[in-house]
C-alpha positions as CSV (number, residue, x, y, z in Angstrom):
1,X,-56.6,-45.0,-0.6
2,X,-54.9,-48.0,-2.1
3,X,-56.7,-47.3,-5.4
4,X,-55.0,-43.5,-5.6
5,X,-51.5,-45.3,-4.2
6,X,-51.6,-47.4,-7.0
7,X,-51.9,-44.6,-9.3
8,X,-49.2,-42.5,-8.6
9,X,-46.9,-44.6,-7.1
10,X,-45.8,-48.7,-7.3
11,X,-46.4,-50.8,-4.1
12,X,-43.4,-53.0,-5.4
13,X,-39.8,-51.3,-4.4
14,X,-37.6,-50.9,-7.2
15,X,-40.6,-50.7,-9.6
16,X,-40.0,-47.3,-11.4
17,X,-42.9,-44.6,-11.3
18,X,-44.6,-43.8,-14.3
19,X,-43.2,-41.2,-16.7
20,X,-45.2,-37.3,-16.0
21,X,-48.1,-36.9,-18.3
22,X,-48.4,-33.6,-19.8
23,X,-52.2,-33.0,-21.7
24,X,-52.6,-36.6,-21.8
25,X,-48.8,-37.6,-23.4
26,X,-45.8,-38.8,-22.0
27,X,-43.3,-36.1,-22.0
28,X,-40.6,-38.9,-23.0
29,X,-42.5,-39.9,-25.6
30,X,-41.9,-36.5,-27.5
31,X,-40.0,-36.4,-30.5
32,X,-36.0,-35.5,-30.7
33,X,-36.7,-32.1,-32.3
34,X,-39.6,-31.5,-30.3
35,X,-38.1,-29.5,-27.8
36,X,-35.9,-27.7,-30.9
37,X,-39.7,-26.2,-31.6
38,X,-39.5,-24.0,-28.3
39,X,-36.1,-22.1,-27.3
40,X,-35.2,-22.6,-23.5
41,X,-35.9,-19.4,-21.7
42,X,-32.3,-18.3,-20.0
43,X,-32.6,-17.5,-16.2
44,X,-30.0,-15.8,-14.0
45,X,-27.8,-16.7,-16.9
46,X,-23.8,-15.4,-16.9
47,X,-24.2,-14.9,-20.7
48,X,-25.2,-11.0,-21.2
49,X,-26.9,-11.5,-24.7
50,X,-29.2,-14.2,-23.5
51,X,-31.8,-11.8,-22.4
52,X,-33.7,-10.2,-25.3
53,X,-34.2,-10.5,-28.4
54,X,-31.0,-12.2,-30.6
55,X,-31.3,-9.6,-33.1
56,X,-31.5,-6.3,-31.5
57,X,-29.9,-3.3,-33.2
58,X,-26.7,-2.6,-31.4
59,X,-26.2,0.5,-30.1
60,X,-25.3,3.3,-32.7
61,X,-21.4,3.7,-32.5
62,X,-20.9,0.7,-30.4
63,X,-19.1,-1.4,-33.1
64,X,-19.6,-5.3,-33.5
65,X,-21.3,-6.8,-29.7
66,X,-20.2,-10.0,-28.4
67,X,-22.4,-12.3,-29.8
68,X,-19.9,-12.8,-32.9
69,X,-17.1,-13.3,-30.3
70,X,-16.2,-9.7,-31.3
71,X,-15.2,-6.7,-28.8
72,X,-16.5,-3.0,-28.8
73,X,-15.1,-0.5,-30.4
74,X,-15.0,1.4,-27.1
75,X,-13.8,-1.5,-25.6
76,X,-11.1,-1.8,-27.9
77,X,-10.6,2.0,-27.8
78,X,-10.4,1.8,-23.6
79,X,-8.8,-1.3,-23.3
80,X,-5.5,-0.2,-25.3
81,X,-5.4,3.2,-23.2
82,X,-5.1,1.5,-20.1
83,X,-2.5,0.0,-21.6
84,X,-0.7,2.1,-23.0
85,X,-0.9,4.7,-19.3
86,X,0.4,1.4,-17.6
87,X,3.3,1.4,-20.7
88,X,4.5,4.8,-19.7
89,X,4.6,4.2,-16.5
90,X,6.9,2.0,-16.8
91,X,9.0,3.5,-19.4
92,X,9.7,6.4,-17.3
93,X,11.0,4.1,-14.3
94,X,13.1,2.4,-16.5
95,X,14.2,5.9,-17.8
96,X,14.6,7.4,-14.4
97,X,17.0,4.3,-13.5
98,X,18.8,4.5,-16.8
99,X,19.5,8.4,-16.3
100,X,20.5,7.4,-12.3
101,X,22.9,5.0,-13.3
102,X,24.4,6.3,-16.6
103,X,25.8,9.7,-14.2
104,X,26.3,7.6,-11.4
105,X,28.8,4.5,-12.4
106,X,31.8,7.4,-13.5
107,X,31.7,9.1,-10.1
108,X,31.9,5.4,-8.3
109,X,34.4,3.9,-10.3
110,X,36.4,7.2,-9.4
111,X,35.5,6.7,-5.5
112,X,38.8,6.4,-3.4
113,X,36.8,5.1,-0.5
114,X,34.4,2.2,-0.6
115,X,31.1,3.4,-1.6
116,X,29.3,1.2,0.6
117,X,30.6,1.4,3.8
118,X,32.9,4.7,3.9
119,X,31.9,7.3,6.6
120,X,33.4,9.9,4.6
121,X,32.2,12.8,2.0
122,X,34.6,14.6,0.1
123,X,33.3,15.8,-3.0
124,X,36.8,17.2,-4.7
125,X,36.9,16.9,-8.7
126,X,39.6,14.3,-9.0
127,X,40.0,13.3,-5.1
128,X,36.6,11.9,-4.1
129,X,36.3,9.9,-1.2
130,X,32.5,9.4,0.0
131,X,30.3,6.3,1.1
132,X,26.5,5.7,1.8
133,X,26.9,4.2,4.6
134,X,25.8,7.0,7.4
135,X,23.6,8.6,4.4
136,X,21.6,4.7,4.5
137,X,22.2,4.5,9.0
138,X,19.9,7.7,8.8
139,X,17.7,7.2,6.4
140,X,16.3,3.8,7.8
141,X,16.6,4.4,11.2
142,X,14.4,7.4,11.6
143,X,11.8,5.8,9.1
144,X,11.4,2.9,11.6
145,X,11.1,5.1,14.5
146,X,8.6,6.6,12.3
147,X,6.4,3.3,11.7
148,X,7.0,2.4,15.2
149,X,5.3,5.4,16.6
150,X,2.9,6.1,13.5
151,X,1.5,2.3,12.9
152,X,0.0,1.6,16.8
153,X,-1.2,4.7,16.1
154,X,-2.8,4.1,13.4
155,X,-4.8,1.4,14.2
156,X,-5.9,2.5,17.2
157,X,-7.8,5.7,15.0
158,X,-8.6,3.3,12.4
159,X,-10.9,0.7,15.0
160,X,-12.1,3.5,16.9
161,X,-13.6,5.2,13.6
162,X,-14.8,1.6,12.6
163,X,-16.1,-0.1,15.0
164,X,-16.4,2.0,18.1
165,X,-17.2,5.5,17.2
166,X,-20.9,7.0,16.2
167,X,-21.3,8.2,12.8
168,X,-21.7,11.4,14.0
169,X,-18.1,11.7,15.2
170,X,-16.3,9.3,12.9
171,X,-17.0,11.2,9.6
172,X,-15.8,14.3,11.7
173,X,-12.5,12.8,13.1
174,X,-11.7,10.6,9.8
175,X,-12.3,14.2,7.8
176,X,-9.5,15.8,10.2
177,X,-7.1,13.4,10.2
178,X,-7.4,13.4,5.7
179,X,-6.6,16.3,6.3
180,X,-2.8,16.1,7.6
181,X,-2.0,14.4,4.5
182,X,-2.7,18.4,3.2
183,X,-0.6,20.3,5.4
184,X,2.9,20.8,3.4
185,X,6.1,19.6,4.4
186,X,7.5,23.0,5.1
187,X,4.8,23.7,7.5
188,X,6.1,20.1,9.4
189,X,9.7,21.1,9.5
190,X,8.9,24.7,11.0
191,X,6.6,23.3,13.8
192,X,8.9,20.1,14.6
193,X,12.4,22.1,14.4
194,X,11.0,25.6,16.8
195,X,7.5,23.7,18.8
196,X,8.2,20.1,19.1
197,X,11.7,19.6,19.1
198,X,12.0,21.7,22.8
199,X,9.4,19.8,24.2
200,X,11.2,16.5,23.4
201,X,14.6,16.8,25.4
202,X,12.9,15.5,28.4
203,X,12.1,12.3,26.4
204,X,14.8,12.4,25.1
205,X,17.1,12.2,28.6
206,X,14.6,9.2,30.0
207,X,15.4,7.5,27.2
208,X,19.2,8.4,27.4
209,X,19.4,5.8,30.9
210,X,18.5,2.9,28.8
211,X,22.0,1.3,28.8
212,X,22.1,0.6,24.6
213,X,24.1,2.3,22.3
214,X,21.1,3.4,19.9
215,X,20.2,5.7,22.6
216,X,23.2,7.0,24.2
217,X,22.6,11.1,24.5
218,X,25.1,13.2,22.5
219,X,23.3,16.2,21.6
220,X,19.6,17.9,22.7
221,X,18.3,19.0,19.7
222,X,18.0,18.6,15.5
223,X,18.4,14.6,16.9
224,X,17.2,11.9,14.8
225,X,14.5,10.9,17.3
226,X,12.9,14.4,16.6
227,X,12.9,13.9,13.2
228,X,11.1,10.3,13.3
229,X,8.8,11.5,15.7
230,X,7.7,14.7,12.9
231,X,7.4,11.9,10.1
232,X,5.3,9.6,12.5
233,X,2.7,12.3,12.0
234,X,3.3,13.3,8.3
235,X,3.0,9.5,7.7
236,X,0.0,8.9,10.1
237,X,-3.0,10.2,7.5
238,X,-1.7,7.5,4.9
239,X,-1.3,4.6,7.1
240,X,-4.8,5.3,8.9
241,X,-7.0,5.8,5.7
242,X,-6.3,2.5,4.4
243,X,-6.2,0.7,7.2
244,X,-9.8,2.3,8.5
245,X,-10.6,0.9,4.3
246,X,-9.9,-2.3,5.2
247,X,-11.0,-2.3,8.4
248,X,-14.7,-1.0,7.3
249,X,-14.4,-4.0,4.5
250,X,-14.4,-6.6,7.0
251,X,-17.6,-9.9,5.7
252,X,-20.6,-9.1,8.3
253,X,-21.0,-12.8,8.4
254,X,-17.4,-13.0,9.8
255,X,-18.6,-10.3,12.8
256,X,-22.1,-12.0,13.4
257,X,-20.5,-15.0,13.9
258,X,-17.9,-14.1,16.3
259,X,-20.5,-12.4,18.3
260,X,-22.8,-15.6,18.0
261,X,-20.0,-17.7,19.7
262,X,-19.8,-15.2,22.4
263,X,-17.0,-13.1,21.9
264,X,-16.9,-9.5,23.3
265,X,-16.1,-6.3,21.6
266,X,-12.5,-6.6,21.5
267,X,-12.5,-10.5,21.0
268,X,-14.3,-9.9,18.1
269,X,-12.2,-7.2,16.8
270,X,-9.3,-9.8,17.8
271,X,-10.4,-12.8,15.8
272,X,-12.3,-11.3,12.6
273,X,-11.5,-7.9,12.5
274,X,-7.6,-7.7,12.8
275,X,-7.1,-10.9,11.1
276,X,-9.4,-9.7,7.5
277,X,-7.6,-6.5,7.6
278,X,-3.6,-7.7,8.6
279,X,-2.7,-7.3,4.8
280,X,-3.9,-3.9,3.9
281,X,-2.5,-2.2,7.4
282,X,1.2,-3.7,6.2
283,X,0.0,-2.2,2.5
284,X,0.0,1.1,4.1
285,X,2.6,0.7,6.3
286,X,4.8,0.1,3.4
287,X,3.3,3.5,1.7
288,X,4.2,5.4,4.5
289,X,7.4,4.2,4.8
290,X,8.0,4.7,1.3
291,X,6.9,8.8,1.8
292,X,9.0,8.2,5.2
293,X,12.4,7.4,3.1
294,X,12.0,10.4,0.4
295,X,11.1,12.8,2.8
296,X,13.1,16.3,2.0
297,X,12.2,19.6,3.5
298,X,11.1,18.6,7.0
299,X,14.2,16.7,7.9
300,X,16.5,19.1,6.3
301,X,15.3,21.7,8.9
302,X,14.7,19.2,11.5
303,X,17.7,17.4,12.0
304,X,21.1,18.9,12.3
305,X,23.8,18.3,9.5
306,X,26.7,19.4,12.3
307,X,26.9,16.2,14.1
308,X,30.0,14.4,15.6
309,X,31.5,11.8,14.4
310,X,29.5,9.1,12.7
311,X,27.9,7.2,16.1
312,X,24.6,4.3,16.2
313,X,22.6,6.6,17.9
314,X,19.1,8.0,17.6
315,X,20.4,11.0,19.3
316,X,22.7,12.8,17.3
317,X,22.2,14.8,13.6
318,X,22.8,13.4,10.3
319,X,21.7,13.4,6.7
320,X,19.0,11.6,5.1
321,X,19.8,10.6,1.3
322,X,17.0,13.5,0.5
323,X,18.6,16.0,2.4
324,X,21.8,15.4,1.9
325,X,21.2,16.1,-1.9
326,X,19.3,19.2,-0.6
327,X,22.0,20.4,1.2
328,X,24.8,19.5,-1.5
329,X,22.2,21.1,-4.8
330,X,25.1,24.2,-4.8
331,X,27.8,22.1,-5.6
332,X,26.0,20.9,-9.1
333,X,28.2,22.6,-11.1
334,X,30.6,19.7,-12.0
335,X,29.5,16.2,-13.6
336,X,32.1,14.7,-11.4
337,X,30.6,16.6,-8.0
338,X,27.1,15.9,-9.1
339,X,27.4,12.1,-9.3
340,X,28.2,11.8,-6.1
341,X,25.2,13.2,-4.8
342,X,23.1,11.4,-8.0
343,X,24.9,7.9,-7.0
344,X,23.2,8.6,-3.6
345,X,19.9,9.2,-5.1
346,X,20.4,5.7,-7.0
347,X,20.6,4.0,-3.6
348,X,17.9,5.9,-2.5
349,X,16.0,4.3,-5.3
350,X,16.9,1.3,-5.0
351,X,16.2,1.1,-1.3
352,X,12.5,2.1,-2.5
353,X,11.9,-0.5,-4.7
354,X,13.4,-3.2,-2.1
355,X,10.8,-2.0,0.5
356,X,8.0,-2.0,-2.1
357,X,8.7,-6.0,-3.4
358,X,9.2,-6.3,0.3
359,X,5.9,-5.0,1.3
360,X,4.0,-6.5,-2.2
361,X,5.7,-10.2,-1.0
362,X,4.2,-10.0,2.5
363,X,1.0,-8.7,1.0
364,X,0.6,-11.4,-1.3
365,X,1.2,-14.3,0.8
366,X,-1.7,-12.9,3.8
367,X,-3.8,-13.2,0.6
368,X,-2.3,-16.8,-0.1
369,X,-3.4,-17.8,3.3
């Protein structure tokens, strides 16, 4: 035994062990270009030419491969029309904001009101006096009661298809909820202006004691409220499809271990669930919103244009920037007339573009954290 220890190992600590042997000959005692002789086999390497042969034929059409440090023609060819889609995309904002301002600015500079904060909208060639400022009240207020009602919502579908629901009924419910992203917006405006509206004056009166101003009662129907409540549902497919994405995208290892420690069901929904997914439920919430602000037809035949005076209340009519320039379109026979109504759609489009970097900043900084 002490024989064998002697041989493959020193009794003396600190006494190096032998070099290996290989065939009888140290393996340090090759020569320099010994191992230039034999080509190191590549394994699990990142490099995609260090499998095979280094000189086979390239593929016919394919141009020059990589190993030159040269690109594809295909590549090439695929690379610059990605490009050049992403290039016109943005061209025609530019274009649109160009064209929006450029018929805009004359109009404003002619406004005898202040555009901003005037309550008033008169249209007359020579005498206009109009403002934004109840056209912008409407607009964001019933989009917000929108996400409040639609997001909650939302989730709630999107955990119950993910995490609680069988297959068998998931695909099923997920399927029919797709598919009220399909139903027009006509088909919205008709059921929420003669179905849904009646059955929401009751609501609407127990919500009429709260003692705020946003909900003092001044008229039954064609209110706001009933117009936020329609877009809650038009906006509902959208919000749940990427937040049941998300949800479904969610690291096993981050559910296995919450379970591990313990948690329940809902505590682990709580901790890894939620949590993974916070980023793409606000991503959707800001593309709802966004179909939320531009919405046309449904609110024009929702909510009523003959409201009193202008008033901070959910409860009355009003106009929309979209429907307002529905409901104006017959007065587009004079450049003067028509921008007024294309100054409001510059706001409009400006107030998209806010909630968008809005949306992308919180976005970005859940993926910073």
């Amino acid at each position: 035994m002490t024989e064998r220890a002697g041989r493959t190992g020193s009794d003396t600590p600190g006494e190096p062990l032998p070099p290996p042997r290989v065939g009888g000959e140290s393996v340090l005692d090759q020569p320099a270009d010994a191992g230039a002789a034999m080509a190191p086999v590549a394994v699990a390497s990142s490099d995609p030419l260090a499998h095979g042969p280094a000189d086979s034929t390239p593929v016919a059409g394919g141009g020059t491969t990589a190993a030159g440090g040269k690109v594809r023609i295909g590549d090439r060819i695929f690379a610059g029309l990605t490009a050049g889609a992403s290039g016109v995309v943005i061209v025609l904002v530019v274009l649109i904001g160009t064209f929006l301002a450029i018929k805009s600015v004359p109009s404003i500079l002619d406004d005898k009101d202040n555009f901003l904060t005037s309550t008033n909208w008169q249209t007359t060639p020579g005498n206009l006096r109009f403002g934004i400022a109840p056209l912008l009240w409407v607009t964001v207020i019933i989009s917000l009661i929108a996400l409040v009602i639609a997001v909650p919502v939302a989730i709630g579908v999107a955990l119950f298809i993910t995490q609680y629901a069988p297959r068998r009924l998931a695909k099923p419910v997920a399927y029919v909820l797709d598919l009220l992203a399909a139903i027009p917006s006509i088909v919205y405006g008709i059921w929420g202006a003669f179905v849904l509206a009646p059955k929401l004056e009751p609501v609407q009166r127990v919500l009429a004691d709260i003692p705020l101003p946003l909900f003092h009662s001044a008229q039954a129907r064609g209110t706001i409220f009933d117009g936020g409540v329609v877009l809650a549902v038009m906006i509902l497919p959208i919000i749940t499809a990427i937040s049941r994405d998300v949800f479904e995208r969610t690291p096993r290892a981050n559910v296995e271990a919450a379970l591990a420690l313990g948690a329940t069901k809902w505590e682990m929904i709580r901790m890894a669930v939620i949590p993974y997914g916070r980023a793409g439920v606000v991503s959707g919430s800001m593309l709802g919103l966004g179909r939320a602000l531009g919405e046309t037809i449904a609110v024009y035949l929702i909510v009523s244009t003959a409201s009193p005076p202008f008033r901070f209340t959910i409860f009355t009519g009003g106009d929309t920037f979209a429907s307002k320039i529905a409901n104006g379109s017959a007065e587009f026979n004079n450049p003067e007339t028509t921008g007024v109504y294309i100054a409001a759609g510059l706001v409009l489009f400006v107030l998209t573009f806010v909630v968008n970097s809005a949306a992308r900043a919180v976005v970005n900084r859940k993926a910073v954290q």
